[in-house]
C-alpha positions as CSV (number, residue, x, y, z in Angstrom):
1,X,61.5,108.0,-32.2
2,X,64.9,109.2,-30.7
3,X,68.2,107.1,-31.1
4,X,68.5,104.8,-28.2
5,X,70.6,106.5,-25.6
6,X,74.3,104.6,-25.6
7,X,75.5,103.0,-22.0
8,X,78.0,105.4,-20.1
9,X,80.8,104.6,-17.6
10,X,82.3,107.1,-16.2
11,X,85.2,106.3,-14.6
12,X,88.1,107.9,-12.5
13,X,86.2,109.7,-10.5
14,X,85.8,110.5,-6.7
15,X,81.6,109.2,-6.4
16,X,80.1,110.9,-3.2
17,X,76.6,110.3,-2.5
18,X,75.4,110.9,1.3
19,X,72.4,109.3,1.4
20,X,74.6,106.0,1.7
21,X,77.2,107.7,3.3
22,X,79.7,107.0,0.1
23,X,82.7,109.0,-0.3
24,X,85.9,107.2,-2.6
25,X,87.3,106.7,-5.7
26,X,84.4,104.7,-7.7
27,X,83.1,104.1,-11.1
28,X,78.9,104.8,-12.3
29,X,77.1,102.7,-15.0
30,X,74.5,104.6,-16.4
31,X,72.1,102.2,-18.8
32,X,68.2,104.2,-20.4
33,X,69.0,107.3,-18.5
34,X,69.4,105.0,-15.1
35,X,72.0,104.3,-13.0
36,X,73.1,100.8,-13.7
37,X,75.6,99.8,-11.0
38,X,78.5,101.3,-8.6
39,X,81.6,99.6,-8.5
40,X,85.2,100.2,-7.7
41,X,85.7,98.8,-10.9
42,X,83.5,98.3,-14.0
43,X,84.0,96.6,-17.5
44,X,82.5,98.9,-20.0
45,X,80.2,97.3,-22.0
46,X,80.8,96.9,-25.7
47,X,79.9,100.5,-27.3
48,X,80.1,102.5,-24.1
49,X,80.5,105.3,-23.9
50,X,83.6,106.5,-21.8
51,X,83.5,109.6,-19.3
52,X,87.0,109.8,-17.6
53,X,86.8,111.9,-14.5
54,X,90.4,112.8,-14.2
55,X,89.8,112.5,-10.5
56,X,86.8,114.9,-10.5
57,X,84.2,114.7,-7.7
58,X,80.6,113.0,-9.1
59,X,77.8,113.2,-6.7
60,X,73.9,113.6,-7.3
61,X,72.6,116.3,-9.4
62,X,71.9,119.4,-7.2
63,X,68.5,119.6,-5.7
64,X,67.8,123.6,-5.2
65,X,64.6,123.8,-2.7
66,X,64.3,127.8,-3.1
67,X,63.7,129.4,-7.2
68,X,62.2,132.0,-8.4
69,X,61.6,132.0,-12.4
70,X,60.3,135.0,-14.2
71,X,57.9,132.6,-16.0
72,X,54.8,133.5,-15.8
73,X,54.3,136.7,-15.9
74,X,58.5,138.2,-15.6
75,X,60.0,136.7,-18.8
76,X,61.9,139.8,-19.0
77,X,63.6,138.5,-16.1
78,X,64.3,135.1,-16.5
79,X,62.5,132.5,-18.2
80,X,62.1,128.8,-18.0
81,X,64.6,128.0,-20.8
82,X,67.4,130.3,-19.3
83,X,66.9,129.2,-15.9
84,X,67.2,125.7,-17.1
85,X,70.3,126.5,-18.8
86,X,71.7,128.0,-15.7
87,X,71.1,125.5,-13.4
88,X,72.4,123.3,-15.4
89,X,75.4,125.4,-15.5
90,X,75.7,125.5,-11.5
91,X,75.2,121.7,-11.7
92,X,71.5,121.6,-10.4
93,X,68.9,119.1,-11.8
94,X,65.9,119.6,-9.6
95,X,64.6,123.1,-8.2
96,X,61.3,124.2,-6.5
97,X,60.1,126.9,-7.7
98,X,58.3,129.8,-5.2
99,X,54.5,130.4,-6.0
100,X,54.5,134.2,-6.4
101,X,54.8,134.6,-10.2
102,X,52.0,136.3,-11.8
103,X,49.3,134.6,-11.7
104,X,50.7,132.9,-8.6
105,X,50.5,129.1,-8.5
106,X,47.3,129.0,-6.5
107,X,45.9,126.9,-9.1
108,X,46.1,123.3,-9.4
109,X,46.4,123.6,-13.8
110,X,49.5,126.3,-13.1
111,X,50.9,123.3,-10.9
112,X,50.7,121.1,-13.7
113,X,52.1,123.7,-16.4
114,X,55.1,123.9,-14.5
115,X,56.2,120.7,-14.0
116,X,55.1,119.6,-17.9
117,X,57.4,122.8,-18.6
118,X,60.6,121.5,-16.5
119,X,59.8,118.1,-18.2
120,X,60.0,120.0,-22.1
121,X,63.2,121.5,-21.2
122,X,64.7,117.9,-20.9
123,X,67.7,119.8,-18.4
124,X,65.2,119.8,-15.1
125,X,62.7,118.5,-12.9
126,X,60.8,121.6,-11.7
127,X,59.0,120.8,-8.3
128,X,55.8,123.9,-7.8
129,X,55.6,125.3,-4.5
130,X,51.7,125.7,-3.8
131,X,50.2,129.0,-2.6
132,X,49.2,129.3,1.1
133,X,47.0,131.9,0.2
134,X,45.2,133.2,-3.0
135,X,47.1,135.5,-5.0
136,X,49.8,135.1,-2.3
137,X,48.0,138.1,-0.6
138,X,48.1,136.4,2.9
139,X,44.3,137.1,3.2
140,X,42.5,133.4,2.6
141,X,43.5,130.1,2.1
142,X,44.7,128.7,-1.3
143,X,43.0,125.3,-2.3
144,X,46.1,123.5,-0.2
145,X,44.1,120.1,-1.0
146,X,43.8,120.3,-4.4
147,X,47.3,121.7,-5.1
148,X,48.8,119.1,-3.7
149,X,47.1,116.3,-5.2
150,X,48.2,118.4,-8.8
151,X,51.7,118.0,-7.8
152,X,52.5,121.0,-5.3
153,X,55.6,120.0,-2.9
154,X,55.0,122.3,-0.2
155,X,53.3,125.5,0.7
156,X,54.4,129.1,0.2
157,X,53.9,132.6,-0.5
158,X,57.5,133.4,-1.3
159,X,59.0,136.2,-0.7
160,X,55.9,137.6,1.4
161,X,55.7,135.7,5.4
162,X,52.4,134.8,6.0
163,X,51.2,137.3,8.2
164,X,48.0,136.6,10.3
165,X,49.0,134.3,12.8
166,X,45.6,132.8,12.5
167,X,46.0,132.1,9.3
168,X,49.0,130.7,9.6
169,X,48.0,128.0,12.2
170,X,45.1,126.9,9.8
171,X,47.7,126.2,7.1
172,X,49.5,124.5,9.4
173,X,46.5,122.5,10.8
174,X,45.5,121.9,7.1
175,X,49.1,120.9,5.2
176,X,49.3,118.0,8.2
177,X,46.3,116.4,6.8
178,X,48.8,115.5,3.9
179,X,51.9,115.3,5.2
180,X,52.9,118.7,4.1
181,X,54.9,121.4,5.2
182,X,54.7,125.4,5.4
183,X,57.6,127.6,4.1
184,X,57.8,130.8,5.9
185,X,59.7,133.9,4.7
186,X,60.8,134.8,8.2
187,X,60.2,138.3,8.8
188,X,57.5,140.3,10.8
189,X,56.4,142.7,7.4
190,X,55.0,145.6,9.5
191,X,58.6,145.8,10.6
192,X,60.3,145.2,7.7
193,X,57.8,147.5,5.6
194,X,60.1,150.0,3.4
195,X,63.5,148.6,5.1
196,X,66.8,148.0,2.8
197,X,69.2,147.3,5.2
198,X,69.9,145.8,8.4
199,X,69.5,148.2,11.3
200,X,72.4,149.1,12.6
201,X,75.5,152.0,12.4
202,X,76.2,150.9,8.5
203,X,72.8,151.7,7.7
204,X,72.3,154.6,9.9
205,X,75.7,156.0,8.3
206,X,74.3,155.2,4.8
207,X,70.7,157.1,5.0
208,X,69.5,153.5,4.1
209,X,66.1,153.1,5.9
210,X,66.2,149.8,8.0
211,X,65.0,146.7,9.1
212,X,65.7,145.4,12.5
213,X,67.5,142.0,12.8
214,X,64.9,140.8,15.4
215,X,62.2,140.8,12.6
216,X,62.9,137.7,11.6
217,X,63.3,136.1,15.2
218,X,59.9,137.6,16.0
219,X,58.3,135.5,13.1
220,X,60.0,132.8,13.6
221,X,59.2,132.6,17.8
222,X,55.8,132.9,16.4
223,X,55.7,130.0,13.6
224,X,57.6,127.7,16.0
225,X,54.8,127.5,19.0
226,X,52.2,127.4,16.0
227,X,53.8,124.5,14.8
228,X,53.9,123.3,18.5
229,X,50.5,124.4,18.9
230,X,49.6,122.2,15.9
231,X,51.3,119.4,14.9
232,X,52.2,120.8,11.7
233,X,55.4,121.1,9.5
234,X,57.4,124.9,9.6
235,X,60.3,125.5,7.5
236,X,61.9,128.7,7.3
237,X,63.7,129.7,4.7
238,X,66.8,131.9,4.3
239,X,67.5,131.7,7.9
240,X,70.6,134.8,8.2
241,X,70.5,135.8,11.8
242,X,72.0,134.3,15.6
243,X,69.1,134.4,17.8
244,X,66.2,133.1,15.0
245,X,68.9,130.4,14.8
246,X,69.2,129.7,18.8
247,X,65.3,129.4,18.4
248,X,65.1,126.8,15.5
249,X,67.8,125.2,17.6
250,X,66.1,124.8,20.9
251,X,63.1,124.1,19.2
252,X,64.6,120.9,17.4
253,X,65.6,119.9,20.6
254,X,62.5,119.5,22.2
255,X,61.1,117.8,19.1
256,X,58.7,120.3,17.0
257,X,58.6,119.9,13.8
258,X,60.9,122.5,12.4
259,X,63.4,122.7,9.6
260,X,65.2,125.8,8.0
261,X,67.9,126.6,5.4
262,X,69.9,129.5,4.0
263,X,71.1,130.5,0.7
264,X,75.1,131.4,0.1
265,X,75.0,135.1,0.7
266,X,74.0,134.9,4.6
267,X,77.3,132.9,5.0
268,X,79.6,134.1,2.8
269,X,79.0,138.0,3.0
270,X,78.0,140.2,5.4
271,X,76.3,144.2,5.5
272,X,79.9,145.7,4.4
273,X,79.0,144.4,1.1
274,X,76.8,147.2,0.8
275,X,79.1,149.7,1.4
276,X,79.1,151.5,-1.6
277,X,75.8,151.3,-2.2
278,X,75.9,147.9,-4.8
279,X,72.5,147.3,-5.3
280,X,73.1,143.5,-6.7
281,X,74.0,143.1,-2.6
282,X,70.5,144.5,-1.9
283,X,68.7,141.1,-0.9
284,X,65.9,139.8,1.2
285,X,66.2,139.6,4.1
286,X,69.3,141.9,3.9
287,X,72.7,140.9,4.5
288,X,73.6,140.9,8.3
289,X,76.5,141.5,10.9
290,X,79.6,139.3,11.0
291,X,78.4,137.9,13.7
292,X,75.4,137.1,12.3
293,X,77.1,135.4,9.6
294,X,79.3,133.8,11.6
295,X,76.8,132.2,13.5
296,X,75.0,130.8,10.8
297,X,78.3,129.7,9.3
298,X,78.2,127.6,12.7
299,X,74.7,126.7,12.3
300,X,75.3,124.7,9.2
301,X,78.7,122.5,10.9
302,X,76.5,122.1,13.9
303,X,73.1,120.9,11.6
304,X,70.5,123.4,12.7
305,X,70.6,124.4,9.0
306,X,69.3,121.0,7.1
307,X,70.1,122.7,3.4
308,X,71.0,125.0,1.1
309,X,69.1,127.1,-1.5
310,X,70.4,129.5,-4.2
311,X,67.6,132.1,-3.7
312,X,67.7,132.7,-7.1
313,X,65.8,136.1,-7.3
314,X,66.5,137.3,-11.1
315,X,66.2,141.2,-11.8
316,X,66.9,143.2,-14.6
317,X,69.0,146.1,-14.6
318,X,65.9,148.4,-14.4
319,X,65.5,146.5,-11.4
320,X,68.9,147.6,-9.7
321,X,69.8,150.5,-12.0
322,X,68.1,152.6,-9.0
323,X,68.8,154.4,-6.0
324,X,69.3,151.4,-3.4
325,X,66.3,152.2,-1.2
326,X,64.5,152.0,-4.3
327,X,66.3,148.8,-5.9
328,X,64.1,145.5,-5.9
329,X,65.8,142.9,-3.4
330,X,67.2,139.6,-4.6
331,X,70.5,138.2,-6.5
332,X,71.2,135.3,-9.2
333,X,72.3,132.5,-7.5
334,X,72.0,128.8,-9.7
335,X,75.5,129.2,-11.2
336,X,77.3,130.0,-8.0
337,X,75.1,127.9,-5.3
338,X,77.8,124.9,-5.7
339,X,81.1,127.1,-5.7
340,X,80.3,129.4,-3.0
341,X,79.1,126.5,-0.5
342,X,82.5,124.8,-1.2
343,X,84.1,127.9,0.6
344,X,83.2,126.3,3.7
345,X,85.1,123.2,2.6
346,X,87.9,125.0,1.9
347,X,88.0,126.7,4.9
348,X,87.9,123.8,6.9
349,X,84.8,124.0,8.2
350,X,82.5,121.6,6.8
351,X,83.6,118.1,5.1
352,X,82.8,117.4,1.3
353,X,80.4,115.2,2.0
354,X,79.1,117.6,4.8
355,X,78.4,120.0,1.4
356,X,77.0,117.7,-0.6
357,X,74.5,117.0,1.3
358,X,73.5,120.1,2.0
359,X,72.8,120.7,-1.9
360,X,71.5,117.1,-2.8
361,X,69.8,114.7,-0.5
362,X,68.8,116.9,2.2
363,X,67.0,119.3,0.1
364,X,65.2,116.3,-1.7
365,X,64.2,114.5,1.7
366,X,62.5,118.3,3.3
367,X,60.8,118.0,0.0
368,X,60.2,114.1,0.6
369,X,61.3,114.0,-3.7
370,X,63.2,110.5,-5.4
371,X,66.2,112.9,-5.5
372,X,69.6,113.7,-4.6
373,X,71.1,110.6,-4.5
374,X,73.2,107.5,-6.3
375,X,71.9,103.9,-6.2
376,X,70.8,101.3,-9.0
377,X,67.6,102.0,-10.4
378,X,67.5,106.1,-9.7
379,X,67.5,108.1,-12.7
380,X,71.1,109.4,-13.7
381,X,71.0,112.9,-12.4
382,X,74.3,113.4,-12.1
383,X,77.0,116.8,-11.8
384,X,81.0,116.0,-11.8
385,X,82.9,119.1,-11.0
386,X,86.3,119.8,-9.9
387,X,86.4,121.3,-6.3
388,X,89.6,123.3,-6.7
389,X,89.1,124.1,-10.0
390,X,89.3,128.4,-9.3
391,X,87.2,131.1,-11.4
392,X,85.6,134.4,-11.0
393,X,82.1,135.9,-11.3
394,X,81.5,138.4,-13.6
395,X,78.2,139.6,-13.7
396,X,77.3,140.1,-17.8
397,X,79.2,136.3,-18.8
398,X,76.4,134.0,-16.4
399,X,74.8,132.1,-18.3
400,X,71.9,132.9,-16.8
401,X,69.4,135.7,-18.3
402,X,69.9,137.2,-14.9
403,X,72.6,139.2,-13.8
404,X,72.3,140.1,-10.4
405,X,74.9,138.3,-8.5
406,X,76.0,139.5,-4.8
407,X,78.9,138.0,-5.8
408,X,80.1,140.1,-9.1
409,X,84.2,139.8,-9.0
410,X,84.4,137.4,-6.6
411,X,87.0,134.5,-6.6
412,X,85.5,131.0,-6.0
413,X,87.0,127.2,-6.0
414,X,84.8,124.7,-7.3
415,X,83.7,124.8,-11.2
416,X,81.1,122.4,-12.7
417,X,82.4,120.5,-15.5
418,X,79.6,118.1,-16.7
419,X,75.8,117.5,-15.6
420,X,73.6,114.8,-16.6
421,X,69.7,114.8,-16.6
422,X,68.4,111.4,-16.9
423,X,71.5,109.9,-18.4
424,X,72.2,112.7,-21.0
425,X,74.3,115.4,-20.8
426,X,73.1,119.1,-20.7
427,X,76.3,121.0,-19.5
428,X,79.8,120.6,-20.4
């Protein structure tokens, strides 16, 4: 039997938590792993222990709603235990994790394995994406029923759109039988076949074949009037481009069921970033125009964009040490989710509290999850960092197994500086 946990207050801290809308200088009691009471002011208990903030924000342990892990079938790339070890670096305590491992979660047992797995790790609630179709191959339906009655949070194929548009609106159809939703990778595939880079004169001056920027409006055009067509749930994820925007947009407004997100890259870089070739900046769907991301940095003051994801797509250096046509897509993203979404703080674009939500209890309400938020009774998933804290990313010193960052030698504000699972700490 383990040693009772001790009580913790942590005090001297800025508590945010948006789901109630809080945002001021506050003190937590944390009691079994549980969140006790929020005060202004608490008396510790007698043998608390003390947690001074030093005027450090504390908000809800990230909830990340877009993972890959290598585990099963890429441990070379990443597995469970270093992913763990990473998120809890970059502050996160839940993540869903995409369905296109090998075999892909199309199986209700796999469903089950992975969220015993997160449980083992004692740092992380892992949250399985179901497959829409078997194998992920976009050919027949998965078992959406039985997958979500093992534990599946939503639908997915990951990094591959489902394709038949017939198939598509009987996922759709079928996922609204049980409240469900359907995450799309938003991109026609014949179009995007073979493409490394957005179409345009970078990539024409680069030899780099490419992928037209209206690929992912087409899909999403598409996914939108099947939803409408319906009555399901769409969500599109990874959202990088102005007119698949104005579409989600007008689409919200007339009251279809439609959600989306992006990950950090899409508003925080843009297609220069290839410029020399770097294939950790290879990602899918590529990096855009600036006024691509500049209209998706506008998308997420305005709320079209309910959350953001860290896309965390690990590779190996065989997996970028190539040619960049030939490079696999994707970056490492759970240690720098937090910092690089603070950027629009700093800039004066979003509030704090505008941020947070986007990493904690939006996520965890798309997912409809007991997450991403502070009151009595929730467990104590918590992350205190310090928002101007500065520091730079060097790929080779994540903690992650993974080092494929977009954003190797870039200078951030924001560092994590202590995350809590359950009431016990597992970083910092």
């Amino acid at each position: 039997m383990s040693d009772p946990m001790p009580d913790l207050v942590f005090k001297n801290t800025r508590v945010i938590d948006p789901a109630s809308g809080r945002d001021g200088m506050g003190e937590i009691l944390v009691r079994d792993g549980r969140i006790a009471e929020i005060a202004p002011r608490i008396d510790p208990p007698e043998g608390a222990e003390i947690i001074d903030g030093h005027g450090a924000v504390l908000c809800p342990g990230l909830v990340d709603m877009r993972v890959s892990l290598g585990e099963p079938g890429f441990e070379y790339r990443e597995t469970i235990a270093s992913a763990a070890l990473a998120a809890s670096a970059g502050g996160i305590t839940t993540l869903a994790v995409l369905p296109d491992s090998r075999p892909a979660i199309d199986d209700p047992a796999l469903v089950q394995f992975l969220r015993a797995r997160g449980d083992a790790t004692g740092r992380l609630t892992i949250l399985p994406y179901g497959a829409v179709t078997r194998g992920c191959r976009g050919e027949e339906l998965a078992e959406l029923g039985l997958l979500r009655e093992a534990g599946a949070v939503a639908f997915s194929d990951g990094a591959r759109a489902v394709h038949p548009a017939r198939l598509m609106r009987l996922a759709l159809s079928y996922a609204s039988g049980f409240s469900a939703c359907i995450v799309q990778h938003p991109e026609e595939p014949t179009l995007a076949e073979g493409g490394a880079a957005t179409e345009g004169e970078l990539a024409t001056r680069l030899g780099l074949p490419a992928i037209p920027a209206c690929a992912e409006a087409i899909m999403v055009a598409r996914d939108i009037r099947l939803a409408e067509l319906t009555g399901g749930m769409v969500h599109f994820s990874r959202l990088s481009t102005a007119e698949a925007l104005a579409l989600v947009r007008a689409a919200k407004a007339r009251g279809i069921a439609v959600t989306c997100d992006t990950a950090p890259p899409y508003f925080a870089l843009n297609e220069l970033t290839i410029g020399d070739f770097r294939s950790y900046a290879k990602l899918s769907p590529p990096l855009r125009a600036e006024s691509d991301r500049l209209a998706v940095a506008a998308a997420l003051a305005d709320g079209t964009i309910d959350a953001v994801v860290s896309d965390h797509q690990p590779r190996d250096a065989d997996d970028k040490r190539l040619p960049f046509a030939q490079a696999a897509p994707g970056g490492a993203g759970l240690e720098t989710l937090l910092a690089v979404t603070l950027a629009e703080y700093h800039g004066g674009r979003l509030s704090l509290l505008r941020v947070i939500e986007l990493l904690t209890s939006a996520p965890a309400r798309l997912l409809g999850v007991e997450a991403g938020r502070l009151a009595a009774g929730l467990a104590a998933d918590l992350c205190l960092f310090a928002p101007e804290r500065a520091w730079r990313v060097t790929a080779g010193t994540l903690v992650s197994k993974a080092q494929n960052t977009p954003f190797d030698g870039s200078a951030l504000e924001g560092r994590v500086l202590g995350t809590w699972k359950a009431g016990r700490r597992v970083f910092g």
